[in-house]
C-alpha positions as CSV (number, residue, x, y, z in Angstrom):
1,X,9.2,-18.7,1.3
2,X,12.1,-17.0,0.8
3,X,12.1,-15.3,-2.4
4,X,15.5,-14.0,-3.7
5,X,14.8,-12.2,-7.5
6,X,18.2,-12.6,-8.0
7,X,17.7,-16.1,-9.4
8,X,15.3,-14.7,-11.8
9,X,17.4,-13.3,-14.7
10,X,16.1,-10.7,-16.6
11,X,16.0,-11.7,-20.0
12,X,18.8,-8.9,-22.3
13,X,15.7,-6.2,-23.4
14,X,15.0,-6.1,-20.0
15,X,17.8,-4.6,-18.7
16,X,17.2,-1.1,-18.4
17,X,16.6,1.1,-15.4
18,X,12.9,1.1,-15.2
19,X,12.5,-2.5,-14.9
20,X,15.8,-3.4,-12.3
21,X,14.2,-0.3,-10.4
22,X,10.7,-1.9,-10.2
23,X,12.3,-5.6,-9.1
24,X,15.0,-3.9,-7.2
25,X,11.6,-2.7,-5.6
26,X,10.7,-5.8,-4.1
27,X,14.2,-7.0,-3.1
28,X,14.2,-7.1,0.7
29,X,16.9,-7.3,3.1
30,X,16.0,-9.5,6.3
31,X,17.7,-7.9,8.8
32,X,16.1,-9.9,11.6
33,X,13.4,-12.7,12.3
34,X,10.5,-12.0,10.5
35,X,11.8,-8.3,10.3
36,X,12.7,-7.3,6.8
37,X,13.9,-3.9,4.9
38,X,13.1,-2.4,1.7
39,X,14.8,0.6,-0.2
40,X,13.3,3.3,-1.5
41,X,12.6,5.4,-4.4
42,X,11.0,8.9,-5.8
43,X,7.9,7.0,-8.1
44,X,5.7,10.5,-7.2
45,X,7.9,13.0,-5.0
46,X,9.3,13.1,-2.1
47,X,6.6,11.4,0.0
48,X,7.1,7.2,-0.7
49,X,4.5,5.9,-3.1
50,X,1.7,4.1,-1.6
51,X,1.8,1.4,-4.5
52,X,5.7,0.6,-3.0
53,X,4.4,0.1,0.2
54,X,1.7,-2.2,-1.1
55,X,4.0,-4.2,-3.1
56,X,6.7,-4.6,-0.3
57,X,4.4,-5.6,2.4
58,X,3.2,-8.0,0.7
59,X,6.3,-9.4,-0.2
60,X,7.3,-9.3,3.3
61,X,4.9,-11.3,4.8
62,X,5.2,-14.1,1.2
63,X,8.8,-14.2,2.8
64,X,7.4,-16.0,6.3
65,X,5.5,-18.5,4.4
66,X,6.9,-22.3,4.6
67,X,4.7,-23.2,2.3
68,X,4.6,-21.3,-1.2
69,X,0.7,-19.9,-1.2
70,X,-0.8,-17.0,-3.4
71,X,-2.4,-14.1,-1.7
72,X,-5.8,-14.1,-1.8
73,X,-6.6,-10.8,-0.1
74,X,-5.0,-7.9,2.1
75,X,-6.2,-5.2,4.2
76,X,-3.9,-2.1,4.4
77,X,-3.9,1.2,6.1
78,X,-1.7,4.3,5.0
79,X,-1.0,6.1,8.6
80,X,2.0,8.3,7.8
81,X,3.3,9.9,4.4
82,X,7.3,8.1,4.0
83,X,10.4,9.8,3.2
84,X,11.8,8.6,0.1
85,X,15.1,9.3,1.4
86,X,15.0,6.5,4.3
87,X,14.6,2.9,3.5
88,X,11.2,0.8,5.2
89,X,11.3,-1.5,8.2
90,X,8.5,-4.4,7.4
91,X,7.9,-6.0,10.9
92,X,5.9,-9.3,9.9
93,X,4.0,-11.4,12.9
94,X,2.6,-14.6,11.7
95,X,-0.7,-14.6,13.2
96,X,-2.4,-18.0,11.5
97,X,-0.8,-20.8,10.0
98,X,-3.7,-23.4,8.7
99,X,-3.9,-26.2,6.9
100,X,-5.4,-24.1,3.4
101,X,-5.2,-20.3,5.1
102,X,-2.3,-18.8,6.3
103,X,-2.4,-14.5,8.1
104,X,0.5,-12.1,8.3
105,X,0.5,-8.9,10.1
106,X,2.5,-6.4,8.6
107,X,4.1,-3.2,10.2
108,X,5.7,-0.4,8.0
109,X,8.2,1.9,9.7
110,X,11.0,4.3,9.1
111,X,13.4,5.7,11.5
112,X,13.6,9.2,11.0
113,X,16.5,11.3,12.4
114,X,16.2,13.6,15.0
115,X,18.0,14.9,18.3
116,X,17.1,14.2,21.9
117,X,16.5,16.8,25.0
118,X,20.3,17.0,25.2
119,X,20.9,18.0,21.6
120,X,22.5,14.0,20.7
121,X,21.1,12.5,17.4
122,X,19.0,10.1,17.6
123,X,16.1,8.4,15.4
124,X,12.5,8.4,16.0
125,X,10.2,5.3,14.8
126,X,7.3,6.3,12.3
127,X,4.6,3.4,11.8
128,X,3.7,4.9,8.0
129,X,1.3,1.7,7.3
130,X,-0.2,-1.6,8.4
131,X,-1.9,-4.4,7.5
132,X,-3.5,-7.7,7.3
133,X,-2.8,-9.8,4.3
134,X,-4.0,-14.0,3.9
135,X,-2.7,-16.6,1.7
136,X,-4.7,-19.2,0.4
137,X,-3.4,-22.3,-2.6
138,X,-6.3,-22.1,-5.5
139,X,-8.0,-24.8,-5.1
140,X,-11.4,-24.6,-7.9
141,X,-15.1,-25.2,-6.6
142,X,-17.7,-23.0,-7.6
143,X,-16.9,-20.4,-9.8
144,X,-19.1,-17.2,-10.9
145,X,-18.1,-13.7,-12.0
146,X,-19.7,-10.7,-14.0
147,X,-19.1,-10.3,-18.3
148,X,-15.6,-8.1,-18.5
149,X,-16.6,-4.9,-19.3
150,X,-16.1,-4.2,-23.2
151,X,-13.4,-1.2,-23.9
152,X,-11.5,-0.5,-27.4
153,X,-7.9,-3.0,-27.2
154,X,-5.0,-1.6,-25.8
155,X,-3.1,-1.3,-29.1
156,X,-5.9,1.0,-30.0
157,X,-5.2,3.6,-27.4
158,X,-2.4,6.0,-26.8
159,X,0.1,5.4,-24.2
160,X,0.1,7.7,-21.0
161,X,3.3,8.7,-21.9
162,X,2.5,9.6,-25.5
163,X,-0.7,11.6,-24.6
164,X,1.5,13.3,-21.9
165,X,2.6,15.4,-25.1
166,X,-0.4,16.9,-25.9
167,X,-0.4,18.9,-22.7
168,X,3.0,19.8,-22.3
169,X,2.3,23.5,-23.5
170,X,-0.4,23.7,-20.5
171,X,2.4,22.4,-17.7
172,X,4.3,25.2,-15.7
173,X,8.3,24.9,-16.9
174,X,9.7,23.7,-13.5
175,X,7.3,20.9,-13.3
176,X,7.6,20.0,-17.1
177,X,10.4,17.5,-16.4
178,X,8.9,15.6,-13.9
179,X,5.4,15.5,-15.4
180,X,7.1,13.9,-19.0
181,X,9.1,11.3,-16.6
182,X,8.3,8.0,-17.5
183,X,6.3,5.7,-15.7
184,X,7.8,2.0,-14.5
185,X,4.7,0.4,-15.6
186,X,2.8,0.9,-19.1
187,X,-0.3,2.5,-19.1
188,X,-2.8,3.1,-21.5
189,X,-5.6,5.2,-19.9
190,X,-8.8,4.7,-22.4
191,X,-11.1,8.0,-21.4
192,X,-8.1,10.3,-20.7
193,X,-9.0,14.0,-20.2
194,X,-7.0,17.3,-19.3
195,X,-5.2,16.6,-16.4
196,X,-4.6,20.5,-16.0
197,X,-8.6,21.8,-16.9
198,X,-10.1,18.5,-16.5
199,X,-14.5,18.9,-16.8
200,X,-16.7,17.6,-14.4
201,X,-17.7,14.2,-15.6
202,X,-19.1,10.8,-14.2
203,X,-16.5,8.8,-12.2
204,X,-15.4,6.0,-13.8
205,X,-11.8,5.6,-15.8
206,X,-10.3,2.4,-17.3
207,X,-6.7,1.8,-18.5
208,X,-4.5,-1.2,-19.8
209,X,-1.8,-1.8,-17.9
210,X,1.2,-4.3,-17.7
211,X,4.7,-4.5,-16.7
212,X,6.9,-6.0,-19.4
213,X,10.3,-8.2,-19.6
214,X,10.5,-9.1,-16.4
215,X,11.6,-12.2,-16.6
216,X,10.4,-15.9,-14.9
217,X,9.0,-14.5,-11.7
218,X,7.0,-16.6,-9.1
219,X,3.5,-15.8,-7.6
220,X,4.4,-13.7,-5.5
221,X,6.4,-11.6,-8.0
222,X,3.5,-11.1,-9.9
223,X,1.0,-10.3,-7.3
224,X,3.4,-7.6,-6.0
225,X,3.5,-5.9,-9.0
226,X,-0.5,-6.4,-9.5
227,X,-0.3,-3.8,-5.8
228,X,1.6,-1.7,-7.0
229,X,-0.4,-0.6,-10.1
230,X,-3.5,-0.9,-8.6
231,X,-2.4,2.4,-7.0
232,X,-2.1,4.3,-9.9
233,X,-5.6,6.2,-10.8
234,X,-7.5,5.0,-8.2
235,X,-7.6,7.6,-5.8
236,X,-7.9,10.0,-8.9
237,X,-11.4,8.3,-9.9
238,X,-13.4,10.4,-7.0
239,X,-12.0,13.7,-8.4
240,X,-13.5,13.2,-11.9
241,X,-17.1,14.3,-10.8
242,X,-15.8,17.6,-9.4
243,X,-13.5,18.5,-12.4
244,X,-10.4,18.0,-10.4
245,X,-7.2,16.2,-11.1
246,X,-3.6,16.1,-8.8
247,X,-2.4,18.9,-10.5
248,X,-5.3,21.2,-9.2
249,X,-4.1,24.0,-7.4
250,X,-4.7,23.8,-3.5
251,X,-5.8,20.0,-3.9
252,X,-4.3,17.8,-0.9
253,X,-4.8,14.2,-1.6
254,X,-3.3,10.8,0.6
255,X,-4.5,7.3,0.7
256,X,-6.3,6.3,3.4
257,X,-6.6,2.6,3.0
258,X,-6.0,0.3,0.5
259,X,-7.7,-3.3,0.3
260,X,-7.3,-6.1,-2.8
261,X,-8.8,-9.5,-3.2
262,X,-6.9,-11.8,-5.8
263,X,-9.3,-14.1,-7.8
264,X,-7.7,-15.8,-10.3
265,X,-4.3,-16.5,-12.0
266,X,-2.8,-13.8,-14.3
267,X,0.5,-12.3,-15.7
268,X,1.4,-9.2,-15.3
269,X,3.4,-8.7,-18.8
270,X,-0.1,-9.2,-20.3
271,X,-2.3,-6.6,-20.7
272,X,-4.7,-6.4,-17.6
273,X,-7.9,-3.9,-17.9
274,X,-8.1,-1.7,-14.8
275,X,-11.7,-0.8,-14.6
276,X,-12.6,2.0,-11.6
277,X,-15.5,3.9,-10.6
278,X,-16.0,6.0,-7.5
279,X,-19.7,6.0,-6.2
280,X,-19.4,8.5,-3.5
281,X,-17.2,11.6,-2.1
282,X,-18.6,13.2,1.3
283,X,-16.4,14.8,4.4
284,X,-12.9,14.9,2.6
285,X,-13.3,11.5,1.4
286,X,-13.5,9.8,-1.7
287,X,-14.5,5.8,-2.6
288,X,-13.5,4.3,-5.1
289,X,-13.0,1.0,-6.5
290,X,-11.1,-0.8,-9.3
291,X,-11.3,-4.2,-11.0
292,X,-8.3,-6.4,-12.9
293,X,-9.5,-8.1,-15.9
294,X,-7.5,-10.2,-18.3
295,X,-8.7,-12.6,-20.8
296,X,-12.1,-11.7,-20.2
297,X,-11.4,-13.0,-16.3
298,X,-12.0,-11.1,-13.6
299,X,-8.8,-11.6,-11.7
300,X,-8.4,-9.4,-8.6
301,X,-10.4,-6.3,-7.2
302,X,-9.2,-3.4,-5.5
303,X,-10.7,-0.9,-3.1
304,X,-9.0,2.7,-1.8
305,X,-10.6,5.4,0.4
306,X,-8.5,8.7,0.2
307,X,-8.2,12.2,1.6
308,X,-9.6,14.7,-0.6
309,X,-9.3,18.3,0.7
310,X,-9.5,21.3,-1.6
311,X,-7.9,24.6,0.3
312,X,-8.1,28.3,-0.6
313,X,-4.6,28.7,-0.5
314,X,-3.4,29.0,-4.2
315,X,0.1,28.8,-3.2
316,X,-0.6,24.6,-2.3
317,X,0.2,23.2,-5.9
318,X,0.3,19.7,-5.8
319,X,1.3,17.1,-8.2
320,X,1.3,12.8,-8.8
């Protein structure tokens, strides 16, 4: 399916930066068969943010479909950190095309610039991610799940941005701009601690979470979106035990991989509860895992492996 947001209208609150940004996001440029690219844009720094990569592969490989089918899981690997400044090459190959189940391959690349033997410019071609993603229509059958964990409402919480505020005073001046810049997504993290002198506590996190006024948006739109969140905190979870946060001083972190399984339907303007937990870290690696709940449905689970490494060097200041 082709899917062109332009025929979407926003609806008039909508049309601010943050939200075109995030849909502007997922509008991809087919530059050849099966071969689409995407722009993109400083969510966390300079390096591309893995949850824009999620999102656009995925809607990638939606774009091959002939017939309009939901993701029902994907399978990603993180090989290369991206430049923001250079838009993403999304190579789709349509490995399966069933009568229910339907498998894309996606390759991420960017062509960074560079000069030859001979001194001439030239590009060389990065492969910064891959994956596996399958679309299935819901069709019903049996159906079990776990009680939604119980958590005070989201209107009971502070935003992330408001809670932000309390720790100004404890952020070093150049970085106090970026650290206050909103998010493109609402969050309201329910346990949030110091995220300069955080204390050593058991893994698990949960936050509300939902991206507002976007309009009438299909499936696709929506499961996107979903992607991108589910990026936000995950990798974070394994630090918690350890006292450690991104802004730790010699901390390097990256995604590894990145998997999600889509259960049910949702909306994404809704509040969803992101429950996560990490139950190991060994070897510079952390585990962790996340669940989507919304009206007390479990609608989509997401797992993320990431580099942890914690150098000597107190010059390495890193920050997400």
């Amino acid at each position: 399916m082709k899917y062109s947001l332009d025929r979407y209208a926003l609806p008039p609150e909508a049309a601010h930066a943050d939200i075109a940004d995030l849909l502007d996001t997922l509008k991809l440029k087919e530059i050849a068969d099966n071969v689409y690219e995407g722009p993109s844009y400083d969510y966390v720094g300079p390096r591309v943010f893995g949850g824009q990569v999620l999102a656009q592969a995925l809607m990638a490989a939606a774009n091959t479909l002939t017939i309009d089918k939901p993701c029902h899981s994907l399978h990603g690997y993180f090989l290369r950190g991206g430049d923001i400044r250079l838009p993403i090459v999304y190579q789709v190959r349509r490995l399966r095309d069933g009568r229910s189940l339907s498998a894309r391959e996606v390759i991420a690349v960017q062509y960074v610039p560079t000069t030859d033997k001979d001194g001439k410019d030239t590009t060389s071609e990065q492969v910064i991610f891959s994956m596996i993603a399958s679309f299935s229509p819901m069709e019903g059958g049996l159906d079990y799940q776990e009680s939604m964990p119980e958590y005070p409402p989201p209107t009971s919480v502070k935003t992330e941005q408001e809670l932000k505020t309390q720790y100004l005073h404890k952020i070093p001046e150049p970085l106090r701009a970026r650290y206050m810049r909103p998010r493109h997504v609402e969050i309201r993290p329910i346990m949030p601690r110091d995220p300069v002198a955080p204390e050593p506590q058991r893994p698990r996190q949960a936050s509300w979470v939902r991206v507002n006024d976007i309009g009438e948006q299909p499936v696709a739109i929506h499961q996107a979106l979903l992607a991108f969140v589910s990026d936000y905190y995950l990798a974070g979870t394994g630090l918690m035990s350890h006292g450690l946060s991104f802004m730790t001083r010699g901390l390097q972190m990256a995604s590894i991989d990145h998997s999600m399984h889509f259960h049910r339907p949702f909306d994404i303007t809704e509040y969803l509860l992101y429950d996560m937990w990490s139950d190991t870290t060994s070897h510079a690696k952390g585990l962790n895992h996340g669940q989507f709940w919304q009206d007390g449905k479990l609608i989509a689970s997401a797992q993320q492996e990431g580099l942890m490494r914690l150098h000597d060097d107190p010059s390495i200041f890193t920050n997400s």
